[in-house]
N, C-alpha and C positions, 0 to 999 in steps of 0.2 A: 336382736340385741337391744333395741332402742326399747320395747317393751320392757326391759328387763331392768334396763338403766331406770327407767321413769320409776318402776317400783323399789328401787333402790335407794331414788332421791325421794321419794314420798318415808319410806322407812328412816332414810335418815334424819330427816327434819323431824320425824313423828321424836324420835332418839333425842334429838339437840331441842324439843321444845317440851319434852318432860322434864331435862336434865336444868332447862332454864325456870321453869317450873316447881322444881325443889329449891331453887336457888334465890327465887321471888317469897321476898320479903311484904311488898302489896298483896294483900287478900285477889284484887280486882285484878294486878295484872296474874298472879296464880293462878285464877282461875281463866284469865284467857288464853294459856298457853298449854293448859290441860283441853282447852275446847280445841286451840291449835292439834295438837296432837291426836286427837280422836279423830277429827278432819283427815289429819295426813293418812291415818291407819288406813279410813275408809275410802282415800281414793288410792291405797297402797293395794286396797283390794279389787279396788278397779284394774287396775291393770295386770294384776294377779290373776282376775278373770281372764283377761284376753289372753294372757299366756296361755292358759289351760286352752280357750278355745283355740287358739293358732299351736296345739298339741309342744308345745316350749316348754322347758325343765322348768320348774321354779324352784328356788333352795329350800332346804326346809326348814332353816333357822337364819335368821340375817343377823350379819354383823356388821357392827358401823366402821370400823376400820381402823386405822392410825388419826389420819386428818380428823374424823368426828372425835374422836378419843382425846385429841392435843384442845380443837376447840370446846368441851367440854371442860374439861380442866382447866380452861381460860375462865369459866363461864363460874365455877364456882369461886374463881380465886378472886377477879375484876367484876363482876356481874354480867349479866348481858348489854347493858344499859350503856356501856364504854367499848362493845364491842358491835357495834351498831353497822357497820359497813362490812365486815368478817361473816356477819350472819346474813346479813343480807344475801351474800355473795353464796353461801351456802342452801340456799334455799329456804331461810327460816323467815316468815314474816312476823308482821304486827310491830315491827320497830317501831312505827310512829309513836307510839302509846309513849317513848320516850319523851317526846319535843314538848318541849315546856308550852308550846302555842294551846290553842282552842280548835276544836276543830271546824278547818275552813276551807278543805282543800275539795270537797264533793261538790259546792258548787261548782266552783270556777270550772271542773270536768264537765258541767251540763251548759254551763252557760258562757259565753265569750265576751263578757262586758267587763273581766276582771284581769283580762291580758295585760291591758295597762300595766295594770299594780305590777303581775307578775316583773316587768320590761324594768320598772322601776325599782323594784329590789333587786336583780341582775345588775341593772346599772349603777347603784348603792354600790354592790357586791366588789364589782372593777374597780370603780374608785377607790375602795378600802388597799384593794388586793395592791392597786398601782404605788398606793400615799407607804406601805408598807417594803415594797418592792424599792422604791425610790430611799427610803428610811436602811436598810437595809445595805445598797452598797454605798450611802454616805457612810454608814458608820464604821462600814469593813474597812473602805479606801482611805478613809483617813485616819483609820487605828495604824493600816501599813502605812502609810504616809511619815506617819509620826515616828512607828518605830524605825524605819529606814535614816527616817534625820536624827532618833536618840544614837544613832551606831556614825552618824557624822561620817556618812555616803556624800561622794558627792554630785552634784546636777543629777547627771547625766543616770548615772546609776538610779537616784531617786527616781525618776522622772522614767526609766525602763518597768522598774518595779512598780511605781502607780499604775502603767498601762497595761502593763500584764496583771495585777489584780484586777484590774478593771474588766478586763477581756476574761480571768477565769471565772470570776464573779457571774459576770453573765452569763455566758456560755452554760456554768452550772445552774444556774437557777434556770433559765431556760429548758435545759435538756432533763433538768428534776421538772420542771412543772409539766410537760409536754409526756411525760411517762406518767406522772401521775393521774392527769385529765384524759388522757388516752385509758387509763388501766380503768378510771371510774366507766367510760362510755362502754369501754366492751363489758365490763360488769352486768354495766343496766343493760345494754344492746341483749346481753345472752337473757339474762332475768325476764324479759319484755317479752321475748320470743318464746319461753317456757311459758308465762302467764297467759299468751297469746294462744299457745296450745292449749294449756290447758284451758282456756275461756271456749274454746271450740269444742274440745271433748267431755269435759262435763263443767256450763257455765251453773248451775243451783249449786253445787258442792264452792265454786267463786262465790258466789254469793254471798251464800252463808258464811265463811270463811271472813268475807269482809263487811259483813254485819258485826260478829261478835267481835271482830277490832274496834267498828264505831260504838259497840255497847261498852268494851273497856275503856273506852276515850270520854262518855258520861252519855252517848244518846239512850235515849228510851227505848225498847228491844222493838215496840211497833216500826217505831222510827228509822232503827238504824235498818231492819229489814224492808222496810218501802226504798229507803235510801242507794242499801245495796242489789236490789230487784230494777231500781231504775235504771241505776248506772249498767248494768250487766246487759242490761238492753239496747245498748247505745255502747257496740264493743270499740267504737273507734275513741268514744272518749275515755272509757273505759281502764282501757292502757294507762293512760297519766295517771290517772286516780289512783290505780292499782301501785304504782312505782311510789305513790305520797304513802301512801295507808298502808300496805305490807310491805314493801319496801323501806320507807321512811325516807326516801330520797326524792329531792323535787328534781326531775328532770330542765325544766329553767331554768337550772343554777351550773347546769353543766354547757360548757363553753366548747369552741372549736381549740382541740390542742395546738394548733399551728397560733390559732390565737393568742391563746393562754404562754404561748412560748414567748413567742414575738413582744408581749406583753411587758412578762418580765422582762426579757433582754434589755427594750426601752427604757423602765423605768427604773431597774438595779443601773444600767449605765448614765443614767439621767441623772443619778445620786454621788453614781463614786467618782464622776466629772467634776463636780463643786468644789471639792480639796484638790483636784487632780490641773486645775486649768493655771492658775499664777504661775506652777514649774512646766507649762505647757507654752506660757505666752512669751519665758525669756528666763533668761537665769539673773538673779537679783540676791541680796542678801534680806530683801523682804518677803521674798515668792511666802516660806512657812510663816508670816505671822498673817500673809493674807491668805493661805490655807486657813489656817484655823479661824481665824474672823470668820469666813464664806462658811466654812463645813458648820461653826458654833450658831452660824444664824440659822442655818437651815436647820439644821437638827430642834430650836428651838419653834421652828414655823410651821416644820413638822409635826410636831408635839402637839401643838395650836390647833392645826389641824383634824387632827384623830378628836380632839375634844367634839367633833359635829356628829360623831361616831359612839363616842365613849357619853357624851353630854356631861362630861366634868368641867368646871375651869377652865378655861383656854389657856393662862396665866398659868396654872399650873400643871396643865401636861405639857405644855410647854418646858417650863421650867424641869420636870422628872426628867425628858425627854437630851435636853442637854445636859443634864448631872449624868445620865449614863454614860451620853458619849465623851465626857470627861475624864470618867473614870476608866474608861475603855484605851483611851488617848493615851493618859497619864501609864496604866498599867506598859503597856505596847512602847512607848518611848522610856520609858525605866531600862525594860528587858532591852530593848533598841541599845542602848546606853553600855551596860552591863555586858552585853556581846562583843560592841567595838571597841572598848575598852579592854577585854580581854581576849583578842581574838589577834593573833602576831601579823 
């Protein structure tokens, strides 16, 4: 059965990388997804062979199915180019050819002088994910914040409501991110493990395969086949490369989901604390204008921040950055307003 499936996943890719094919608007990348497709055929017949010789039925006509038929229909309506992680996952390579970069990912699989770098955009990456995470439940907990005071709750009530957005806030963002980082590793875990096969069962068909990606990416055809003749000789580095170049996915940027979870929880609760601590520290009749003072500073420090990210202004992302949560504020205490006012 396993023979049978392989030839199935080689037919379907061949399927989804014509269909992407008619669908490309690039001359260069059309033509590297008809070269894709010719590839898939001929290791479709690879394994066609073995059925024959291990005396196994083979169909006499393949059909791609429901699933290839819905991702098709994706492919002509979005392009492939927006559906980057769906193909992936389906067995289609050459995504990279998307990523706006140059290509720079075959060295660093030959040589370990570049891990650095790699450690440093990961670490880039967390800060953003944290600065965004932290952004995130100031703006949620003190939109409830505000609406709870527009409806003229009082303390205690307020002060229940903050801490319960605060705890659902996280809890979700945690248990979305911890599915989500989890679904990308088994992704790549299965993909890595197919590419791993197939590097062992026919590594010149790899090869090839990911030559004509570095030729649609602008190498020189001598080049990209030295390139991909080196790398395929060196299977253990092999792997990463493979997961950058037909996959399109940098294995470095994937995280441990427990991490990725714990993450978020910290920094969504690090945020929706800032509006949440003045009705935490005593009941006052100034607790909400030091909410808002604390949540308006942050959101604008915030803003400040992302500029090291965005390289705008600091002044003015800043400044965008608190007009939102004003307006977010403002809305949410109106309706806040408008409920307790009419509610018996």
């Amino acid at each position: 059965m396993e023979l049978l499936e392989n030839w199935q996943e080689e037919k379907r890719s061949a399927y989804l990388y014509q269909v992407i094919a008619e669908a490309e608007q690039n001359p260069e990348h059309k033509k590297l997804f008809l070269n894709l497709a010719s590839m898939a055929n001929k290791q479709a017949d690879i394994w066609a062979a073995q059925l024959k010789k291990s005396n196994l039925p083979l169909p006499e006509q393949f059909y791609p199915g429901i699933r290839a038929h819905i991702i098709a229909w994706l492919i002509r309506r979005m392009g492939a180019k927006y559906l980057r992680i769906l193909l992936a996952a389906t067995k289609v390579r050459g995504m990279s050819i998307y990523r706006t970069n140059t290509i720079d990912h075959y060295f660093p699989a030959l040589f370990d002088h570049d891990e650095h770098q790699h450690r440093g955009i990961k670490s880039g990456s967390n800060i953003r994910a944290a600065v965004f995470g932290i952004n995130d439940g100031l703006l949620s907990n003190t939109s409830l914040i505000l609406g709870m005071a527009g409806a003229h709750v009082d303390h205690s009530l307020l002060l229940l409501s903050g801490i319960a957005g605060l705890l659902a806030g996280a809890f979700s963002m945690a248990s979305g991110e911890y599915v989500s980082v989890r679904s990308q590793r088994e992704m790549l875990e299965y993909q890595l493990s197919l590419e791993k096969h197939e590097l062992d069962t026919y590594p010149e068909e790899e090869a090839a395969e990911l030559a004509v990606i570095y030729q649609a990416r602008g190498l020189p055809k001598e080049e990209a086949e030295k390139v991909a003749n080196l790398l395929i000789q060196h299977p253990d580095k092999a792997l990463d490369t493979l997961a950058r170049e037909e996959l399109g996915i940098n294995p470095d940027d994937l995280v441990s989901p427990w991490e990725a979870a714990i993450s978020s929880f910290i920094s969504f609760t690090a945020g929706a604390l800032i509006p949440l601590l003045p009705f935490m520290i005593g009941q006052s009749s100034y607790n909400l204008l030091f909410s808002i003072i604390g949540a308006a500073s942050a959101l604008f420090l915030i803003g400040a921040s992302l500029s090291f990210f965005t390289h705008r202004d600091p002044w003015w992302s800043g400044t965008r950055t608190l007009l939102i949560g004003i307006a977010a504020g403002s809305i949410t205490y109106a309706v806040g307003h408008l409920i307790g006012v009419n509610t018996p």
